[in-house]
C-alpha positions as CSV (number, residue, x, y, z in Angstrom):
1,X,0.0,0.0,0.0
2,X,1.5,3.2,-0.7
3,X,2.2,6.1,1.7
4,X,2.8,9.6,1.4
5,X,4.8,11.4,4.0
6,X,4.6,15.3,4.6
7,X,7.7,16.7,6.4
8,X,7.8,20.2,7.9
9,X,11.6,21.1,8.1
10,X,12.1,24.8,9.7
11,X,15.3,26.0,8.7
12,X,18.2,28.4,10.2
13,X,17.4,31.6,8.4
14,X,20.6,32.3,7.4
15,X,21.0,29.3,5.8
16,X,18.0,28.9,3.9
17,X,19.9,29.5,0.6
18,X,22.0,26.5,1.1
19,X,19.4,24.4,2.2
20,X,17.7,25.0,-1.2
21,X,20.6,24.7,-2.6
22,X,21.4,21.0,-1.1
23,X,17.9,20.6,-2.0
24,X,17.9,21.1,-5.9
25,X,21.7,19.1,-6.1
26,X,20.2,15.9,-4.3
27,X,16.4,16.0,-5.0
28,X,17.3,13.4,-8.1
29,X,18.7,10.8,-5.8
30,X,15.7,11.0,-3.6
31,X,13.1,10.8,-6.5
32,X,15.4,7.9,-8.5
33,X,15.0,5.5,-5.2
34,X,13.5,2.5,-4.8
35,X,10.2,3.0,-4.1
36,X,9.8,6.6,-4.8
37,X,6.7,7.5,-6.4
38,X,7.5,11.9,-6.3
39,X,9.2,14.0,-4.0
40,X,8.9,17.5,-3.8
41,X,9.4,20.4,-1.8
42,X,8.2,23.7,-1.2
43,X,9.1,27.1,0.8
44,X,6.0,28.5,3.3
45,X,5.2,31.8,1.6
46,X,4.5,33.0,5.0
47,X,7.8,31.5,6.4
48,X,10.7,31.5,3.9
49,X,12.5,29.5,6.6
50,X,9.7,26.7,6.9
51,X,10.5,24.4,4.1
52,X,8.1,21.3,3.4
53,X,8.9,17.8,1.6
54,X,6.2,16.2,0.1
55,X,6.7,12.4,-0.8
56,X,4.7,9.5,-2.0
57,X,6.7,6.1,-1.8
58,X,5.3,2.4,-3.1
59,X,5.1,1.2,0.7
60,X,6.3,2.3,4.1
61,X,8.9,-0.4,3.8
62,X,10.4,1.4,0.5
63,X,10.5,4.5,2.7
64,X,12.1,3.3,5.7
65,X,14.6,1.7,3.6
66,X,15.0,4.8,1.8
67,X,15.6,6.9,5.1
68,X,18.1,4.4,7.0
69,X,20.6,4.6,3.8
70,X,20.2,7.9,3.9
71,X,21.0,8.2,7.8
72,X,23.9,5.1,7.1
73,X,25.5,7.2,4.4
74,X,25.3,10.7,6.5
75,X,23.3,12.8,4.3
76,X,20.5,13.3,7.4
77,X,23.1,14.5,9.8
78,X,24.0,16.8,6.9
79,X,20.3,18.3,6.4
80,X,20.3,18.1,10.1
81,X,23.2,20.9,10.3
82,X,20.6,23.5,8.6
83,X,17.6,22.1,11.2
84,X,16.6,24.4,13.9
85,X,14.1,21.9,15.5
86,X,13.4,18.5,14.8
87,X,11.4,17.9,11.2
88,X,7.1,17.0,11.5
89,X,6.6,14.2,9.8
90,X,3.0,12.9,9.1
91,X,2.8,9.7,7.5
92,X,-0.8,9.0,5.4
93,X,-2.1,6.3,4.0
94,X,-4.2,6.0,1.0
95,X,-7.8,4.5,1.9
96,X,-8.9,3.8,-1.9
């Protein structure tokens, strides 16, 4: 069953360029996983620091395998470096 996760991210402000930045260079190994269906992400027009990830993935399983290579090969503690509080993640589930 797929999933889509929503992930609000608030950034340092002085480092929102970078962030973005990180964003557009690694975006393609994100949406090229296994498993991934789309990622994107978008800036809060209200909040230029609050960034948002949108992602739908084939199954949770695809996901969390997805996330604990990422976290293996470092790149979270690197996004975590721009992180001002810890991300929101919702995880939903499609019901049809």
């Amino acid at each position: 069953m797929s999933i889509t996760t929503i992930t609000t991210i608030a950034v340092d402000t002085d480092k929102v360029d970078a962030f973005l930045e990180l964003l557009r260079t690694g975006a393609a190994t994100t949406r090229n996983a296994d498993g991934c269906v789309s990622f994107d992400y978008l800036v809060n027009a209200e909040r230029g620091n609050e960034v948002v990830f949108i992602e739908e993935w084939e199954s949770e399983q695809a996901q969390g395998a997805y996330v604990a290579g990422r976290i293996e090969d470092g790149s979270m503690e690197e996004l975590g470096a721009f992180f001002i509080a810890p991300p929101e993640t919702r995880v939903l589930r499609d019901v049809l």
